[in-house]
N, C-alpha and C positions, 0 to 999 in steps of 0.2 A: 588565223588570219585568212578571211576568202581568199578563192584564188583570184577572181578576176576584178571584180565590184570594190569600192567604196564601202561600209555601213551606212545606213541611213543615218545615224547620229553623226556621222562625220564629212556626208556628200555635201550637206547644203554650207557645210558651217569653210570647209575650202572654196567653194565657187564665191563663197562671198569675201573671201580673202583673196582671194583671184581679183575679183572687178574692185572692190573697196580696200587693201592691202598690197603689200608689196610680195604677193606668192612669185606673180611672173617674172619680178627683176631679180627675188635672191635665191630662187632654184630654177632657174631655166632650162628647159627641158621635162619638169616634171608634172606636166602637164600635161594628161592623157583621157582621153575622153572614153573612152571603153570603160573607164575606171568608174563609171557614175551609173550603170547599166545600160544593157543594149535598147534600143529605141524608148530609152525612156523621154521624159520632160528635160529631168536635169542632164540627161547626154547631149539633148540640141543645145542647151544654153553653155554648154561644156564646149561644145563643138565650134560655136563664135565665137568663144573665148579665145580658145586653140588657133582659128582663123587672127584675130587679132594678134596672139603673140608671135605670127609667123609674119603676120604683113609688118608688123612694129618691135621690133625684137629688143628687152631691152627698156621697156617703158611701162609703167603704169596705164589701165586703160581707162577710159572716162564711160561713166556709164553708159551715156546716151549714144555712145557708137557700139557698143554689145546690144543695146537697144535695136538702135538702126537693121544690124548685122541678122537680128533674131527675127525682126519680122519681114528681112528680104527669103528668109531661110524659111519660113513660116508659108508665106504666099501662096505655094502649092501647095499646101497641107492640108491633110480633114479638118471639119470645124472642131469635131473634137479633140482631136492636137492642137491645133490655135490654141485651146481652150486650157488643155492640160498644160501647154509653156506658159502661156499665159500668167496664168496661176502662178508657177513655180517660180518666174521671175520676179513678180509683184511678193511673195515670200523673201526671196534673195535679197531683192532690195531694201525689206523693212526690218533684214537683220541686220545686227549690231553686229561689227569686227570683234570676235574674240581679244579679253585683254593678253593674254599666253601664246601670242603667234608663233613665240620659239616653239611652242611644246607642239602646236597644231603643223607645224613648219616642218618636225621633224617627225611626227608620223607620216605626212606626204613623203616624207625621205627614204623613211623605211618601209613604204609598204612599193613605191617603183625601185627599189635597190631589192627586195625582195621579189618583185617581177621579173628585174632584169637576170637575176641568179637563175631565177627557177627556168626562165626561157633558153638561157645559156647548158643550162643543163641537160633542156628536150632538144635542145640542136644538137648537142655532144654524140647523146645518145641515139640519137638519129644517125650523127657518121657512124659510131662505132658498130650500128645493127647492120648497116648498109655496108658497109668498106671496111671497116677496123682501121680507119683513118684516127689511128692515134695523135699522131703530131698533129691533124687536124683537130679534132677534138680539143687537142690543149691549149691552141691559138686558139678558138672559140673563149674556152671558160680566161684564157689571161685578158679578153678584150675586156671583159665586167669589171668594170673600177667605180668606186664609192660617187656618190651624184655628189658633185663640189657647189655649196653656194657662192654665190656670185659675191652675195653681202655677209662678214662674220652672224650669225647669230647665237651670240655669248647672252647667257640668261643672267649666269652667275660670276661675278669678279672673289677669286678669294685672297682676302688680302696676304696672305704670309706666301700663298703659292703663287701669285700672281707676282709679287714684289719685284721683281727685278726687271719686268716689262713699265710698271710704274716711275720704277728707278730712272728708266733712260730717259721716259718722257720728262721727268723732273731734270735730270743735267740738259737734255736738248732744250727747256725752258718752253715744250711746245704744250704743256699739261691743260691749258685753256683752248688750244688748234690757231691755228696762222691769223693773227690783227689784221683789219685791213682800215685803217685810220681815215676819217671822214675829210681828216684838213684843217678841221674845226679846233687850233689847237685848243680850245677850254673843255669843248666834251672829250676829244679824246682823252687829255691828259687826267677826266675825273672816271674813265674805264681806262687805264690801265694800258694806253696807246690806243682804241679804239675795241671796238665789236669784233667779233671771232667768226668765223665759217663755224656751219651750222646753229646758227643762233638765228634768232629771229626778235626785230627790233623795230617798234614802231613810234610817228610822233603824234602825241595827241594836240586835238587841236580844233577850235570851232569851224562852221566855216566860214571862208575868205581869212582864214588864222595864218597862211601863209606855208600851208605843208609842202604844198606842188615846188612852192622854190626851195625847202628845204630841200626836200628831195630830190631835188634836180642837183642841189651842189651837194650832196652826199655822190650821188653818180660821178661828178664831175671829180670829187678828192677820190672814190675807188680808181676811175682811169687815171687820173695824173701819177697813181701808183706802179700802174698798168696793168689791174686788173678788168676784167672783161663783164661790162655790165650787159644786164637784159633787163629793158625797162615796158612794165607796162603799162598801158595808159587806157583807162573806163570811160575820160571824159569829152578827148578830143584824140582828133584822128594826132598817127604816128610822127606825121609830115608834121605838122603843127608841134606838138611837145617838141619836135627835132629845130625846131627852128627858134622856138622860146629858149633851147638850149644855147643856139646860137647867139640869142644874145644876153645871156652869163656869159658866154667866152668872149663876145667881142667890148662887155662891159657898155653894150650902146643899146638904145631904145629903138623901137621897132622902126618910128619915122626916120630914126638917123643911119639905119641899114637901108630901108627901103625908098627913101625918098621922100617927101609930101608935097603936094601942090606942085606937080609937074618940076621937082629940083630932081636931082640925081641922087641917089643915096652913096656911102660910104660905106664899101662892102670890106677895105682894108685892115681895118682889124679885125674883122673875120674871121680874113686871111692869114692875119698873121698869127694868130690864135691856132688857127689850126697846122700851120708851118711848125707854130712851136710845140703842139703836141705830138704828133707828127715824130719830131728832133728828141722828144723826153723819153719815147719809146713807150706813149700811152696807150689803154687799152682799150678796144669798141666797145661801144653804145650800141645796144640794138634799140631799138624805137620801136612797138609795135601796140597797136590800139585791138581792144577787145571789148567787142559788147556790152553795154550795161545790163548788169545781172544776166549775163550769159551763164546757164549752168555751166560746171565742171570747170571755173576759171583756172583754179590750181593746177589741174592732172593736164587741161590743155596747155597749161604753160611748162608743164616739166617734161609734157613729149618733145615740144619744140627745142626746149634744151637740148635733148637728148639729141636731136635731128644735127641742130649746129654743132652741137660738138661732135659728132660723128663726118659732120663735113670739116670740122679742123678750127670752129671756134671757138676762142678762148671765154666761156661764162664765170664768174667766180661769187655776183655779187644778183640779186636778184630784186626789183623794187615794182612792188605794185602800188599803183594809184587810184585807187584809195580803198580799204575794206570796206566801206557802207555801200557801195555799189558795186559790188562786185557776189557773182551768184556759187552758188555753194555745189555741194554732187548728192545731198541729198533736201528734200522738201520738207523746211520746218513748219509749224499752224505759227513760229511766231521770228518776225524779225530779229528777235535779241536771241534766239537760240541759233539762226542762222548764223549769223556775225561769228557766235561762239565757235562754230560747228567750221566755217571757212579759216578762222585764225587756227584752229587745229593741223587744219590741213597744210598754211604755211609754214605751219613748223615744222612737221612732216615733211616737205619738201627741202626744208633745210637740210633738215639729215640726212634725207635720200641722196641728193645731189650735193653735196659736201660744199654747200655755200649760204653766206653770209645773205639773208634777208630784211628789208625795209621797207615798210608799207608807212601809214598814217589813218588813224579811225578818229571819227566826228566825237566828239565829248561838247556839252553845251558851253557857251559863253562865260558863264555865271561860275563852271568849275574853271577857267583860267583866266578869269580876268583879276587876278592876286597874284600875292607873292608874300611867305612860300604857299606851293601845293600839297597838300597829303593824299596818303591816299585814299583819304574818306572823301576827300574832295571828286573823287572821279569813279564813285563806285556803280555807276551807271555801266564804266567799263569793265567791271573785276571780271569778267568772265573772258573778255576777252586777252585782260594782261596776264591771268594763269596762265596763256598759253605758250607765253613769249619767255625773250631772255631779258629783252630789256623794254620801257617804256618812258618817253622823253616827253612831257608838257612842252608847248610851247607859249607860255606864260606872256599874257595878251591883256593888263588891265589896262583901259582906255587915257591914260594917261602916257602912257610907252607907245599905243597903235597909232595916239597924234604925233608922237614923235619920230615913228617908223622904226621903232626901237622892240625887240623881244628878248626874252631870256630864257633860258633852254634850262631846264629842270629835271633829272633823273627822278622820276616819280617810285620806277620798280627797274629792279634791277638781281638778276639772277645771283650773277655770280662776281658783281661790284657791289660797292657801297651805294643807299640809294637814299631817296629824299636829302639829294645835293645839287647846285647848283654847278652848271656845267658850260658859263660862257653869257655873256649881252651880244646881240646882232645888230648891227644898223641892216635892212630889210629896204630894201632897193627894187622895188616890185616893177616899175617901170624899166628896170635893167635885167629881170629877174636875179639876184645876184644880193648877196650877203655880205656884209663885213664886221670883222671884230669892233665891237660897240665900247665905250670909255664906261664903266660899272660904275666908278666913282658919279658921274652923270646921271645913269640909273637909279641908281641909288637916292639921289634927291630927288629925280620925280617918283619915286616911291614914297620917298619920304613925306614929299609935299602934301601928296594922295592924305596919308595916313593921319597927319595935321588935321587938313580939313575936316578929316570925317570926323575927331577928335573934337574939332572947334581950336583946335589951335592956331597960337598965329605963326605965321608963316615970315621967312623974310623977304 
């Protein structure tokens, strides 16, 4: 093992696990820029890295601020530096994250636990030549203790040795991780009480198909549980989605909060809306709007997690609106590889941050205007529901949208049953606001549909 340096097989393949990986959250500290050679290329791009995990301790970084960071670091530099980071970052960036990040994770481990020894040992040696500071010496070598990840990285589960860790999770009944149920009693009840932290779960749906209200009363049944949502929004500012939220809770339309025609609105149930969540001991909404196709949507959203929770807010539930607009951390030649390449990233974040994710992605018309759905019906998306735990149609044939009626369909589904049906909505768009729908009703404007096409007659 060198003494000081990286190898070259191994310098680029960490920096890129560094800025595209979780290196900085689950060895913290093990980041040293000496270790990539003395004024080389990849020591400055090491050295913003460094700079970042010091300003942001604790967080994943988004590329374009190691960007930012490397060419204020850059400025004063020969052109031929320019040239030579240049280079190496345009490299770093178009490599791919190793699949084996334990294996790569723990050569970082042992080769700074291997620095920290051998350093401990030339300070020893240094009292003991200098003074024969024995007891010195020994407090030196006891301060050296093994570098602890932040986050387990278990590569392998074995089942017979592992068994009794299994065991408990089975009587604690937590072997799925903690429900956090939508409200919706039909979908929940077809998962099993609802979706799990760390999963990631989206609805499909055309557009004007009605997702923005689903997912606004997803957010609404996590708080009334009192869990702690972070919602973000691609389309309109925060203020606005915060106030479309407003009226799901006060169950009124917008003229009837705000007034029209010079009347005074009725801001009381609101009010009392929010008295009584308030009383239930529900939990915050954060509200916050982000650029259309702003690179790094993901990594920008889980620093901010990070931030609020460090000031003491409670986040448990995560909902972005909407993947087709929202920009990825690396530049695809093709939109369907981006999409793929984003939905990655939010399932990544689910696990990083040990919370239950909800988004919604475009699928055409033509895949949900029936009933049922398969999943050949939406294979425009397979790429991106590989990535998820679960994916919900929201089943929109033009017979139900005159009636303001939809049906929520498990299309994919991890670790539930799936291609089931999971609830009818009445869809209250002027309210934003959802309600349990009579199926039996459903059911015959399906029916009728099917008739017709048939030539049937109808009664």
């Amino acid at each position: 093992m060198p003494d000081r340096q990286f190898t070259d097989g191994i310098a680029r393949l960490v920096l890129v696990a560094a800025v595209y990986g979780d290196l900085l959250t689950a060895l913290p500290g093990a980041f040293a820029p000496d270790l990539f050679g003395e004024s080389s290329a990849r020591q400055r791009i090491a050295e913003a890295v460094a700079r970042y995990a010091e300003q942001y301790p604790g967080t994943r970084p988004a590329p374009e601020f190691i960007d930012d960071l490397i060419s204020k670091d850059m400025a004063n530099r020969s052109e031929a530096e320019q040239d030579a980071v240049a280079d190496e970052w345009g490299f770093v960036q178009a490599a791919d994250l190793p699949e084996d990040t334990g294996y790569l994770y723990q050569q970082v481990r042992e080769w700074i636990e291997f620095r920290r020894t051998r350093d401990a040992l030339i300070a020893a040696r240094e009292v003991m030549d200098k003074d024969g500071g024995l007891e010195e010496a020994r407090e030196i070598l006891a301060k050296v203790e093994p570098l602890k990840p932040r986050i387990e990285i278990k590569q392998e589960i074995f089942w017979l040795r592992d068994a009794e860790e299994r065991l408990t999770l089975w009587r604690e009944g937590i072997t799925m991780g903690e429900r956090i149920p939508t409200r919706m009693s039909a979908f929940d009840a077809a998962v099993s009480g609802g979706p799990t932290k760390k999963e990631a779960w989206y609805f499909l749906a055309p557009p004007k198909g009605g997702k923005t209200t689903f997912l606004l009363n997803v957010a609404r049944g996590a708080a009334r549980g009192g869990y702690g949502v972070y919602y973000n929004t691609f389309e309109m500012q925060g203020m606005r989605t915060a106030l479309r939220f407003d009226q799901m809770m006060a169950k009124s339309r917008r003229e009837e909060l705000a007034g029209k025609d010079g009347e005074i609105g009725n801001i009381a149930p609101l009010e009392a809306a929010i008295k009584g969540m308030t009383a239930i001991g529900s939990g915050e909404i954060v509200f916050t709007r982000r650029a259309t196709q702003a690179k790094s949507s993901v990594r920008q959203t889980a620093q901010d997690i990070k931030r609020l929770r460090n000031d003491g807010v409670q986040i448990d539930v995560v909902v972005f609106d909407y993947l087709n607009i929202m920009g990825g951390s690396k530049n695809e030649s093709e939109l369907r590889r981006e999409l793929f390449g984003i939905s990655y990233e939010i399932a990544d974040l689910a696990q990083e941050l040990d919370v239950l994710v909800w988004s919604a992605a475009l699928v055409t018309r033509q895949a949900v205007d029936k009933y049922p759905i398969r999943k050949t019906d939406i294979a425009e998306a397979f790429g991106v529901i590989a990535a998820l735990d679960g994916a919900v149609a929201i089943c929109s044939p033009p017979i139900l949208v005159a009636n303001n009626f939809r049906r929520l369909y498990i299309a994919a589904a991890r670790e539930e049953r799936d291609e089931v049906m999971a609830g009818d909505y009445l869809v209250e768009f002027d309210r934003m606001r959802i309600r349990p729908a009579d199926s039996q009703r459903v059911d015959q404007l399906l029916e009728s549909t099917r008739k017709r096409k048939n030539g049937e007659e109808t009664e």
